[in-house]
LUMZA-67502 format. One record per residue (C-alpha): residue number from 1; residue in one letter; x, y, z. Coordinates in Angstrom, 3 decimals, always signed. Layout:
! LUMZA-67502
{lumti->NUM, volo->a, px->X, py->Y, pz->Z}
...
***
This chain:
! LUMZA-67502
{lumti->1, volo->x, px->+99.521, py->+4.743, pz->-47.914}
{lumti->2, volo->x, px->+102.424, py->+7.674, pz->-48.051}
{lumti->3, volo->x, px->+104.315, py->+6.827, pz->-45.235}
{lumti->4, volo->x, px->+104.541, py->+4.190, pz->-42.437}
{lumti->5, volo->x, px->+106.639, py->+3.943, pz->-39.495}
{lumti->6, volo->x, px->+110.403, py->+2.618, pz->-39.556}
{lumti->7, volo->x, px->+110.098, py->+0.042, pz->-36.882}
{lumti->8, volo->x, px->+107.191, py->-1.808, pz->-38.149}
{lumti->9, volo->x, px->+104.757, py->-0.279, pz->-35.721}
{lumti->10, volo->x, px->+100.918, py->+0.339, pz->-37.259}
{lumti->11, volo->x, px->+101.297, py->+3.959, pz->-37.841}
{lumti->12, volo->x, px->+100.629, py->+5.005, pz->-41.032}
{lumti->13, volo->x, px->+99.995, py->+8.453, pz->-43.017}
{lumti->14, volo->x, px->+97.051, py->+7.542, pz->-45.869}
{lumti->15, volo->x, px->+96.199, py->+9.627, pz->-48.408}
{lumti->16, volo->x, px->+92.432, py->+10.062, pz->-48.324}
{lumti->17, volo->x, px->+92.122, py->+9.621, pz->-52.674}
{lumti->18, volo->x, px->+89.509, py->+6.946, pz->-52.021}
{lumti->19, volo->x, px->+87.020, py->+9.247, pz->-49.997}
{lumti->20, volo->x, px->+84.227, py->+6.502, pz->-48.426}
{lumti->21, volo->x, px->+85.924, py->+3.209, pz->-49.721}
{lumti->22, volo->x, px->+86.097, py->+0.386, pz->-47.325}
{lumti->23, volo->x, px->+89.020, py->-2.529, pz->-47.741}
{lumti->24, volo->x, px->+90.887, py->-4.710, pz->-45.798}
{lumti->25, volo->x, px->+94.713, py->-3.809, pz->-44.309}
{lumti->26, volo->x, px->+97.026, py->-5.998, pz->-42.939}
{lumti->27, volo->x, px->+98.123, py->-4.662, pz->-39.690}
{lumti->28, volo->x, px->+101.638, py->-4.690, pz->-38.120}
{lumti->29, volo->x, px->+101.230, py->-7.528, pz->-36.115}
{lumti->30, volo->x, px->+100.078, py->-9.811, pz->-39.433}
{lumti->31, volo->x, px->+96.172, py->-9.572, pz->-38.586}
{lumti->32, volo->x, px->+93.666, py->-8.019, pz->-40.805}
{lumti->33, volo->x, px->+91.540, py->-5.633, pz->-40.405}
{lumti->34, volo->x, px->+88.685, py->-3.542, pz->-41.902}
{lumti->35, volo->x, px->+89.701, py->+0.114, pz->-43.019}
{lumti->36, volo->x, px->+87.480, py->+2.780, pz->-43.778}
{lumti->37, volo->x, px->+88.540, py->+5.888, pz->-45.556}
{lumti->38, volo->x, px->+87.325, py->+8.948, pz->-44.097}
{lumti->39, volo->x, px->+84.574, py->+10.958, pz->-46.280}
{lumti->40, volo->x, px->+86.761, py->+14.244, pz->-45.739}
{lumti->41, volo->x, px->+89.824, py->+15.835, pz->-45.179}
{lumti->42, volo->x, px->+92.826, py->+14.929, pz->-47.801}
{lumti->43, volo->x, px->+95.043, py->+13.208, pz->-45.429}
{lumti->44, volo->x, px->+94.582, py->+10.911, pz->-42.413}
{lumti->45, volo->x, px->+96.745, py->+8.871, pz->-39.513}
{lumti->46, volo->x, px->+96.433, py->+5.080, pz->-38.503}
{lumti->47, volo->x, px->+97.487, py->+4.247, pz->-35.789}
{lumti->48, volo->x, px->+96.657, py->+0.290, pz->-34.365}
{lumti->49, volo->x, px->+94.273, py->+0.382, pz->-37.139}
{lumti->50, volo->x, px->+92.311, py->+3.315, pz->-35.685}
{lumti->51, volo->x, px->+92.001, py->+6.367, pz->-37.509}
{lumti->52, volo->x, px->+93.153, py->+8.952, pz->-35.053}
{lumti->53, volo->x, px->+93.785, py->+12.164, pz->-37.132}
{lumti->54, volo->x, px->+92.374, py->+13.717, pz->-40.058}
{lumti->55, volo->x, px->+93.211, py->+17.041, pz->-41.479}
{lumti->56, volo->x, px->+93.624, py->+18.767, pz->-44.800}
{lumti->57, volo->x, px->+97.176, py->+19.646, pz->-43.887}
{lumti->58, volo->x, px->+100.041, py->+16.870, pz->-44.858}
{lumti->59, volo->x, px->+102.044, py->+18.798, pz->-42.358}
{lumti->60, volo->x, px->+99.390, py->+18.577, pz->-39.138}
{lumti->61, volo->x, px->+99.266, py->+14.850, pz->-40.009}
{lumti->62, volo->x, px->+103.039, py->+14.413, pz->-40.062}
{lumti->63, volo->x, px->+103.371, py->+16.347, pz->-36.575}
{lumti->64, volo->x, px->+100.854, py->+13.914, pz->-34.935}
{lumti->65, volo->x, px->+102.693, py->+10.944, pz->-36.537}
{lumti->66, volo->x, px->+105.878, py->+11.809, pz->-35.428}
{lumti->67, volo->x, px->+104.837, py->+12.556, pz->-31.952}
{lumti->68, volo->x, px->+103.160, py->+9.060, pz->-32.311}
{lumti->69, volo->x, px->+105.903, py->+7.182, pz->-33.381}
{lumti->70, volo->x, px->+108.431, py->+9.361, pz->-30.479}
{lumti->71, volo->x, px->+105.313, py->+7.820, pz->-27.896}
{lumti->72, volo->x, px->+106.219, py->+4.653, pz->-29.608}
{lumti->73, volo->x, px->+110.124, py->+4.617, pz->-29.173}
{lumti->74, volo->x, px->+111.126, py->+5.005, pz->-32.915}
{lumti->75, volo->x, px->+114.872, py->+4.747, pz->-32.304}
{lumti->76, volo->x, px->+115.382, py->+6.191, pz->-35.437}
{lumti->77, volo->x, px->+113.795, py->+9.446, pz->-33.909}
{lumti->78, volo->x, px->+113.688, py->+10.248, pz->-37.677}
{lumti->79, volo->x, px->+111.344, py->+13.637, pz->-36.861}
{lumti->80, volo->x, px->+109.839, py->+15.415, pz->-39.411}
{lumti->81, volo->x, px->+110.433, py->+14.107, pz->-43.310}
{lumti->82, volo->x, px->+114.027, py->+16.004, pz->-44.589}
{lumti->83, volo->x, px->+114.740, py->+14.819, pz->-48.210}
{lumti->84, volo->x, px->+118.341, py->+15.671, pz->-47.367}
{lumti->85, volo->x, px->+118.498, py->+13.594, pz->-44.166}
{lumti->86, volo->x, px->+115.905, py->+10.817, pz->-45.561}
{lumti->87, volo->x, px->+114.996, py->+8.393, pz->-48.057}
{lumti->88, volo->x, px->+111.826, py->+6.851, pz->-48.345}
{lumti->89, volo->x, px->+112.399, py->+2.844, pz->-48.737}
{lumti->90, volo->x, px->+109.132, py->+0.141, pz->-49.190}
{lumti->91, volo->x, px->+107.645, py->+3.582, pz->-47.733}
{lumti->92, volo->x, px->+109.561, py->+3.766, pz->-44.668}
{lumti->93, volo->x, px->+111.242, py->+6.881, pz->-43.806}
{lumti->94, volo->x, px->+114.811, py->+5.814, pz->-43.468}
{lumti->95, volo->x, px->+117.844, py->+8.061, pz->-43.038}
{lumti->96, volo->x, px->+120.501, py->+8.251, pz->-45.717}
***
């Protein structure tokens, strides 16, 4: 996992280092679930526990996840990652 959403929604931003691996995630709402990591593409988005976005690109994942979490009603509306305007704690995006 790289980043998941402020508000304790399931939307999450994996890294794909574990290419074909299957393992159990806890989802937002405390149930588990069965995750499968894709066998391409370096990055991927969860969302609900669904894969819905894979991609090579860390920024065409991070576009779909914030539109996600704006679908969502993040009041944080934290957009796109800033390492001026955010800090990243328990892998949250927060801002400073």
């Amino acid at each position: 996992m790289i980043i998941r959403c402020a508000h304790d929604y399931d939307v999450v931003i994996h890294k794909n280092s574990k290419k074909g691996m299957t393992k159990k995630v806890r989802l937002a709402n405390g149930t588990l679930t069965t995750l499968t990591y894709p066998n391409s593409k370096n990055y991927f988005l969860r969302v609900d526990g669904e894969i819905v976005k894979k991609s090579d690109s860390f920024k065409v994942i991070e576009d779909e996840y914030v539109k996600v979490c704006k679908e969502k009603k993040d009041s944080d509306d934290c957009g796109r990652i800033d390492i001026i305007k955010h800090k990243i704690v328990n892998n949250k995006v927060m801002n400073r």
